[in-house]
Residue, then its C-alpha position, 0 to 999 in steps of 0.5 A: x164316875x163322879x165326873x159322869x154324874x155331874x154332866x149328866x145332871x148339868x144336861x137336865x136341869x130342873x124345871x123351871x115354873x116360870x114360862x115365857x109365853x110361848x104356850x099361851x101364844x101356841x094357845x092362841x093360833x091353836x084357838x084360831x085353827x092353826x095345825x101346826x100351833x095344835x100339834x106343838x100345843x099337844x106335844x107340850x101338854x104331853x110332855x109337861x114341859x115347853x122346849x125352853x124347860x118351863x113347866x105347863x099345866x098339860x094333861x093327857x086329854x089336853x093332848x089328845x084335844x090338841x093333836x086330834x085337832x091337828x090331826x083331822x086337818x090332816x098334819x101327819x105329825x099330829x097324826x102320828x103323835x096322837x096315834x102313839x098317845x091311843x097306843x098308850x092309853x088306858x083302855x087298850x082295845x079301843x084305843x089300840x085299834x084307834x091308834x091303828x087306824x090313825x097310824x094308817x092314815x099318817x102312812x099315807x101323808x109321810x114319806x121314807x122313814x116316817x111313813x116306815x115307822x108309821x107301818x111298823x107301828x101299825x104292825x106291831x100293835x095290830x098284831x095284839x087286835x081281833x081281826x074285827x078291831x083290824x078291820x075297824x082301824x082299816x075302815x078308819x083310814x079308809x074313810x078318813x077325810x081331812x076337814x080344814x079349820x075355818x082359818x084354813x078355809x078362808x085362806x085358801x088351799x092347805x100347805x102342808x110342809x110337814x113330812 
């Protein structure tokens, strides 16, 4: 058992405080309106961690910024993410039908098993809704539109790669 303890702890080691700047470079694109550097930014906020082990100042609003801006530029792994941070929040009823309606509009940008678990997830947590919080997150996502960033606008039309 003792054998067993030892690797795990060697699988997670302890954080390190020094970082090696990748979060002040997603910062920077996140800044100029890059989707992709605004949702990773959101994740690394919510995690607290960056993919190297180094610790970041991140904090939920942090996140929920970040992966909001990602989001509306249409990224469904933004979309998504930030979902799952509403469906965990602290005021479950709003934030719950937020969620809802954010897992709805992801559905329609992903494809097999994404878009299954985006509708599982919406499934599950409407089944704790009003039928008017269902019929808000429905309207949500029927309305949604993406709005593109002015990097985004300037270059060109979207490529969306994320799935």
């Amino acid at each position: 058992m003792a054998r067993h303890q030892l690797r795990s702890s060697a699988s997670f080691p302890e954080p390190r405080a020094k970082s090696d700047g990748v979060e002040k470079r997603l910062l920077e694109a996140a800044e100029a309106g890059d989707a992709l550097a605004q949702c990773n930014l959101g994740i690394l906020y919510d995690n607290g961690l960056d993919d190297n082990g180094y610790v970041v100042e991140g904090s939920r609003p942090e996140a929920v910024r970040w992966l909001l801006a990602a989001a509306e530029q249409g990224l469904p792994r933004a979309q998504v993410k930030l979902a799952e941070l509403y469906a965990d929040g602290a005021n479950p009823s709003d934030s719950r039908a937020t969620a809802c309606g954010w897992f709805l509009v992801a559905a329609t940008g992903l494809r097999g098993i994404h878009r299954h678990n985006a509708r599982y997830e919406y499934e599950r947590i409407a089944s704790h809704l009003t039928p008017a919080q269902i019929a808000e997150a429905r309207r949500f996502a029927r309305d949604w539109a993406p709005t593109r960033s002015k990097e985004a606008a300037d270059s060109g039309p979207p490529g969306n790669s994320d799935e």
